[in-house]
C-alpha positions as CSV (number, residue, x, y, z in Angstrom):
1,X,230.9,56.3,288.7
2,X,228.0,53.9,288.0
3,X,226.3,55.0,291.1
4,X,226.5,58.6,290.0
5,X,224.9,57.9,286.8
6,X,222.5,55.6,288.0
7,X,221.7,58.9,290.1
8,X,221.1,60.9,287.7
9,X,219.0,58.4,285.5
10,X,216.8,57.8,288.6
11,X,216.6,61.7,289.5
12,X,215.7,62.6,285.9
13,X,213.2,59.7,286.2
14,X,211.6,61.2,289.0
15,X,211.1,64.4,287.4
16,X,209.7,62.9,284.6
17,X,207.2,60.5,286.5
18,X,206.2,63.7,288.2
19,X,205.7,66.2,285.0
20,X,203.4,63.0,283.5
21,X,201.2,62.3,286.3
22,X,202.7,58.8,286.5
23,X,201.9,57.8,283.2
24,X,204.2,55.2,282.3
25,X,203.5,55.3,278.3
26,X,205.3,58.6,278.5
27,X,208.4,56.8,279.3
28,X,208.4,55.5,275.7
29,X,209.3,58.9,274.8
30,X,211.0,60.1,278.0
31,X,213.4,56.8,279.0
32,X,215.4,57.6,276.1
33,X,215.5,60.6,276.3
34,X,216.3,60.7,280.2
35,X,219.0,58.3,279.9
36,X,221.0,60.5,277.0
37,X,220.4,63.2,278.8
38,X,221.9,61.8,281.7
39,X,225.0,60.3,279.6
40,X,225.3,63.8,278.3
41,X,225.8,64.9,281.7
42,X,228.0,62.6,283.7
43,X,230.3,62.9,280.1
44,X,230.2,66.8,280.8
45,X,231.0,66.6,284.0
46,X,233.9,63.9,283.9
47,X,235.6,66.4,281.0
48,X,235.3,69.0,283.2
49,X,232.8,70.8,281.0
50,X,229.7,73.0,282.2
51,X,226.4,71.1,283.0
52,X,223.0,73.2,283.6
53,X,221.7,73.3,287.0
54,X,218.0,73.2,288.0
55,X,218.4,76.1,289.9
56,X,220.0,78.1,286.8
57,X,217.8,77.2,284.4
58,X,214.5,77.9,286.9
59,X,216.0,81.4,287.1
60,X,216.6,81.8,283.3
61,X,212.7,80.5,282.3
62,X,211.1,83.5,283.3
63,X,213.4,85.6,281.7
64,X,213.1,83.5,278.3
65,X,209.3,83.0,278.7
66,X,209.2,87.2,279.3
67,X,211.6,88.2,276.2
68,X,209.5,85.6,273.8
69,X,206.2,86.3,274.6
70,X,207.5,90.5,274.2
71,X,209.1,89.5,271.0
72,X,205.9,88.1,269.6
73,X,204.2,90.7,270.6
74,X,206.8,93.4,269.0
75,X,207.1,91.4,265.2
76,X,203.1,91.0,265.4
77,X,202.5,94.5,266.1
78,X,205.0,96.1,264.0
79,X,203.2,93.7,261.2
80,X,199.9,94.9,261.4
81,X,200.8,98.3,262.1
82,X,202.6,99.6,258.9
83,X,203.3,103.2,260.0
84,X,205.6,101.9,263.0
85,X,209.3,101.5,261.8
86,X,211.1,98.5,260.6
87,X,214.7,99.6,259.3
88,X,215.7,95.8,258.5
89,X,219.7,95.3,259.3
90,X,222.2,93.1,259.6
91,X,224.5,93.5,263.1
92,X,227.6,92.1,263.6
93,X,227.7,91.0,267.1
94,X,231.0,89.6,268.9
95,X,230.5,86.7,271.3
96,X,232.2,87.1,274.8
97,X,231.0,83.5,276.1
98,X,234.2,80.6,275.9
99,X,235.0,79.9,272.4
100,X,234.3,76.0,273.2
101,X,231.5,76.2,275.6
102,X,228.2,74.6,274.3
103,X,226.6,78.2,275.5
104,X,228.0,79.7,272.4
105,X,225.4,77.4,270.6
106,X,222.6,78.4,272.8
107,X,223.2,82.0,272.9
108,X,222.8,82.2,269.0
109,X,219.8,79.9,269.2
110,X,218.0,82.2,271.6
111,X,218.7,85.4,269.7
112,X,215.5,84.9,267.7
113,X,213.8,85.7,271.1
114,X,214.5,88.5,271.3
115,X,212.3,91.5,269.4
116,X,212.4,91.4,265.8
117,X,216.0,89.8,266.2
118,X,216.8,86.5,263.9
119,X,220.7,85.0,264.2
120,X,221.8,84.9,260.2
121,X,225.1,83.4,260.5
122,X,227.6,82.1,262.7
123,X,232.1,82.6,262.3
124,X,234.5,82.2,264.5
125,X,234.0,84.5,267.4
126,X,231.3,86.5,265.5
127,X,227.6,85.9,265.3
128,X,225.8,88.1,262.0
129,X,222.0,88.7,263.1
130,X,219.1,90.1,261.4
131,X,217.0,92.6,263.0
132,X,214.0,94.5,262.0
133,X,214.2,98.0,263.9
134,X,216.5,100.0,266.7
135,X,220.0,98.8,266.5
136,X,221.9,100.1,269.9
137,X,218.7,99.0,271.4
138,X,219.2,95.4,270.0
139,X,223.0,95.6,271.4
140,X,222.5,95.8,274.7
141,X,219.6,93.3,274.7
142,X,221.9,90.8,273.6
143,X,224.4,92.0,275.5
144,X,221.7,91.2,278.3
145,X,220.8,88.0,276.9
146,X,224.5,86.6,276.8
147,X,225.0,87.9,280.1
148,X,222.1,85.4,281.0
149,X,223.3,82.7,278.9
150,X,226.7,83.2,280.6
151,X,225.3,82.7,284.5
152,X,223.1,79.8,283.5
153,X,226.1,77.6,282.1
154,X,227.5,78.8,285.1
155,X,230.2,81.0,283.3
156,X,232.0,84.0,284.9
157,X,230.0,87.3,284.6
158,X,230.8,89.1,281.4
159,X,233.3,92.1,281.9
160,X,231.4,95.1,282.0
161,X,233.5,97.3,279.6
162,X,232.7,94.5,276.7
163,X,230.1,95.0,274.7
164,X,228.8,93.9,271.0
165,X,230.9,94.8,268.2
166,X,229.3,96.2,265.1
């Protein structure tokens, strides 16, 4: 179990030394972080909860870097363009990630990249978010988005028939 962790410490490390150029001042900032990070983990994995994987999350960035660079673009334009429509609303979306999954929390965090899309509130199994225009549009975006929150905790493919409740 030590060796694992010590592992994971030293591969985190790594990755670290490497994104810094081998500045070892950044460890002040990084060693903390690197070893909580890699407490977090070995915990996760021990309980038999989901852990991200490099490969996951390398596939996810350039569909988060995409969706908030569009979304910026969307909230800016529709701001200093007055005559294009903004119909603000409140959706009521139903979440179809695992009630105790830490994706839950991610997926309503990563709403707000989304175009004109904001999460309001959060109960139980439904998440209340703010948008500014197009509501079925809005659905199956985060239908889209949860679908990609669900494959990079490594969660089961959401059912197709599913979709966001209103």
């Amino acid at each position: 179990m030590a060796a694992t962790l010590l592992t994971r410490v030293a591969m985190l490390g790594s990755l670290w030394w490497v994104l810094t150029d081998g500045d070892g001042s950044a460890f002040l900032f990084g060693g903390p972080v690197i070893v909580v990070v890699a407490g977090w983990q070995f915990r996760e994995t021990r309980t038999g909860g989901r852990t991200l994987r490099l490969w996951r999350v390398v596939v996810f960035a350039p569909f988060y870097l995409w969706r908030s660079l569009t979304g910026g673009c969307d909230v800016a334009w529709r701001a200093l363009h007055w005559h294009l429509p903004i119909e603000p609303n409140v959706l009521r979306y139903r979440f179809h990630l695992p009630a105790d999954s830490p994706a839950r929390v991610f997926f309503a965090n990563a709403v707000s990249l989304l175009p004109g899309t904001l999460s309001a509130s959060w109960q139980g199994d439904e998440l209340q978010i703010h948008i500014l225009a197009d509501g079925e549009r809005s659905f199956s975006r985060l239908r889209e988005l949860e679908d990609r929150v669900a494959s990079l905790f490594g969660h089961e493919p959401l059912s197709p028939e599913g979709g966001a409740g209103r």
